[in-house]
C-alpha positions as CSV (number, residue, x, y, z in Angstrom):
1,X,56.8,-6.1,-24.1
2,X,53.7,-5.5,-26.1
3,X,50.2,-5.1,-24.3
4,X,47.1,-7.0,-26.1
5,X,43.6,-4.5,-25.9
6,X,42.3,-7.2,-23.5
7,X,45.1,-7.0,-21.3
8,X,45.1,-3.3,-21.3
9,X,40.8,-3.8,-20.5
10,X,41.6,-6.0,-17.8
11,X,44.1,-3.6,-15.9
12,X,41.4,-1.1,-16.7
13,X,38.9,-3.4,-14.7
14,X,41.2,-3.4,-12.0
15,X,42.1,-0.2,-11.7
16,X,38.1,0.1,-11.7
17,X,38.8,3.0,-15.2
18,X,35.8,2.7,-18.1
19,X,37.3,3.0,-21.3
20,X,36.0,2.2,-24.8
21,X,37.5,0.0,-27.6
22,X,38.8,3.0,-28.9
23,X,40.7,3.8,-25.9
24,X,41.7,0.7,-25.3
25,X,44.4,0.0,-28.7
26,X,45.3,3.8,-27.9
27,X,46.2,2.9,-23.9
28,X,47.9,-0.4,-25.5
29,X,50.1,1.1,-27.8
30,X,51.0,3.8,-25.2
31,X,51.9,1.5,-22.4
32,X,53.6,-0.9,-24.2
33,X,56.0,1.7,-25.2
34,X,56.5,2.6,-21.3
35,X,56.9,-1.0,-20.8
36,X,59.5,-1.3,-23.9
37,X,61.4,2.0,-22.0
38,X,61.6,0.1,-18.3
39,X,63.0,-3.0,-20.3
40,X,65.8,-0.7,-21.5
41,X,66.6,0.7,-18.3
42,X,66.6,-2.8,-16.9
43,X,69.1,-3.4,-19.3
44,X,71.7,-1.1,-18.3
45,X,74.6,-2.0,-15.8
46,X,74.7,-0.3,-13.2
47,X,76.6,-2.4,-11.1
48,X,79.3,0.7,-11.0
49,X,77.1,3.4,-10.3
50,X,77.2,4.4,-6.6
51,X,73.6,5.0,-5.1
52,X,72.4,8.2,-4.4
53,X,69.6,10.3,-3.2
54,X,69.9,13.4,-5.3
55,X,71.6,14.0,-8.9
56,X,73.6,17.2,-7.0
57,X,75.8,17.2,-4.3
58,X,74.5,20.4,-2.9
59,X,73.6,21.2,0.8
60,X,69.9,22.0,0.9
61,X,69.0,25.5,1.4
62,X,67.1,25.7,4.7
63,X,65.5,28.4,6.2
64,X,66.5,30.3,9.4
65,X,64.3,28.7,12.6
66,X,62.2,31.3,13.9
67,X,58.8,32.2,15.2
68,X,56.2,33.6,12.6
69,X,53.3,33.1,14.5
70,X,51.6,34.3,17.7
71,X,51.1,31.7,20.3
72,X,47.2,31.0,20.5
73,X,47.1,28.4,23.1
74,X,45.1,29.7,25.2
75,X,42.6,31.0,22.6
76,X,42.0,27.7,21.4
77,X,41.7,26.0,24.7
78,X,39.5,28.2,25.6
79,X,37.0,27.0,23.0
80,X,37.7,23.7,22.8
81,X,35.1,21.4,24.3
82,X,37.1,19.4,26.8
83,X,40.7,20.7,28.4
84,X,42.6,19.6,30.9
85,X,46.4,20.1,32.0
86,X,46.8,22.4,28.7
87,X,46.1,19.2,26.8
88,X,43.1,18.2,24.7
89,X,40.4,15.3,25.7
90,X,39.2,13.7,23.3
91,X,36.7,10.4,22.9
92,X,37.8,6.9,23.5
93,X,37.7,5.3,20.1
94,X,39.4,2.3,20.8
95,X,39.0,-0.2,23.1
């Protein structure tokens, strides 16, 4: 799929991006050749592949599940503007 310089301006306009005529055949020629790329890809059967959310099968490393950090509860409560019940008040914003 090949991109004309005023198609390429118009996305521009949309995506609200000032570029020059210069630019623009530059953007063209680039795009078009992403656009050429997706086409092959489209091409490809796949019907066989099996879907899957990562290239490796590999567990993911997670790390252990333990406290780092002081608790500062209190500390913060105490300088918040409005507490009650250990919880935060905040404004109404919606009616």
């Amino acid at each position: 799929m090949s991109l004309s310089i005023e198609e390429v301006k118009q996305i521009a306009w949309l995506a609200r991006i000032g570029i020059d005529d210069a630019a623009a055949a530059k953007y063209a020629h680039d795009l078009s050749g992403i656009l050429d790329f997706v086409a092959q890809m489209n091409a490809v059967d796949t019907e066989s592949v099996e879907p899957m959310a990562h290239p490796l099968d590999l567990p993911q490393r997670l790390r252990p599940d333990e406290v780092t950090e002081p608790n500062q509860r209190e500390k913060f409560q105490a300088i918040a503007p409005a507490v009650e019940n250990g919880l935060y008040l905040v404004p109404k914003v919606i009616e």
